[in-house]
N, C-alpha and C positions, 0 to 999 in steps of 0.2 A: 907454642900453639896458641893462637887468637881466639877467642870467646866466640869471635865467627866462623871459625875452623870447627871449634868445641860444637856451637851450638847444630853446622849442618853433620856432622857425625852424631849426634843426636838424632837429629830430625832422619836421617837414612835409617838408623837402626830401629829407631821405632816404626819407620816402613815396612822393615823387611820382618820385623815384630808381626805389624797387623795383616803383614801378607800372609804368613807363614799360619796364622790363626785362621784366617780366613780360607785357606784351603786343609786345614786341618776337618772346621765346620760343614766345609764341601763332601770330603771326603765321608764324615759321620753321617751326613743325609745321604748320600749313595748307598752306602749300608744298610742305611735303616730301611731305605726303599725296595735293597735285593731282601733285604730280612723281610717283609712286607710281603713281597712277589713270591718268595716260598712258603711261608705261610698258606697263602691262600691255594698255594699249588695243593699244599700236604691237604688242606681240609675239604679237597678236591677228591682226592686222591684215596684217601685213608678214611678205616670206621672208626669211630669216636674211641673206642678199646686201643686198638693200635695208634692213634694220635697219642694218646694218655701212656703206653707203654715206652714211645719215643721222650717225652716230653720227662718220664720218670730216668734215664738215660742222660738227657743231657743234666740234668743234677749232677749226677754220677761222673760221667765221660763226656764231659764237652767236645772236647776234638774227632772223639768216635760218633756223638749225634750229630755234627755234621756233616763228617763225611756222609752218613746214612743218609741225610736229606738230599745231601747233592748225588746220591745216587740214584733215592727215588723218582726227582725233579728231571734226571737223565732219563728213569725211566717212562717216564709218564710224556716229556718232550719228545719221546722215539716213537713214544705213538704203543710200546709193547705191552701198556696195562690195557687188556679187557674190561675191570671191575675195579670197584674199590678196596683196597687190601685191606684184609681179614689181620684181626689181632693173631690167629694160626698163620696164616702168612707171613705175617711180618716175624714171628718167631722162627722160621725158617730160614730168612731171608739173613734175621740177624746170628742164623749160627752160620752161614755162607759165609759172611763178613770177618765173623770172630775169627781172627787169627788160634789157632791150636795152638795149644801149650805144651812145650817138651819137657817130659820129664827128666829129672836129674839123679844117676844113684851114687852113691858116694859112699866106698867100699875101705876099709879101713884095716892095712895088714898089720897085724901085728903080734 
């Protein structure tokens, strides 16, 4: 292999290097933009108690406070909120969501 062989195998891979960054960066600003657009949805949407209750949630349950946003975000889009949701609301709402838990008993002959 020739040092001109060597060098455009270089020169390609460090293309497909700054491409692959490049939409990696793309992709982080679309994010950040949809994170931005819920935001403002929720502080829309929700009273300062209930933003604070979700906000102590995703500490906790990341993947469950977002589903709850994209739920809200769906419901606020449909047009079906009247008001601002209530910190008691949104307690309702999150025991809707909360999957029940099955109990297990474990009986032992002997």
């Amino acid at each position: 292999m020739g040092d001109d062989e060597l060098a455009e195998i270089r020169r390609k891979r460090l293309a497909q290097l700054q491409q692959h960054q490049s939409d990696q960066q793309d992709e982080a600003e679309r994010q950040r933009q949809l994170d931005a657009q819920i935001h403002l949805v929720l502080m829309q949407i929700m009273e300062p108690e209930a933003r604070e209750r979700l906000n102590t949630i995703k500490l906790t349950k990341p993947d469950f406070a977002k589903a709850v946003e994209q739920q809200l975000v769906l419901l606020a889009q449909s047009g079906r909120l009247k008001s601002k949701i209530t910190d008691q609301q949104f307690k309702d709402l999150l025991r809707q969501l909360t999957p029940t838990k099955k109990e297990f008993r474990i009986s032992r002959k002997g």
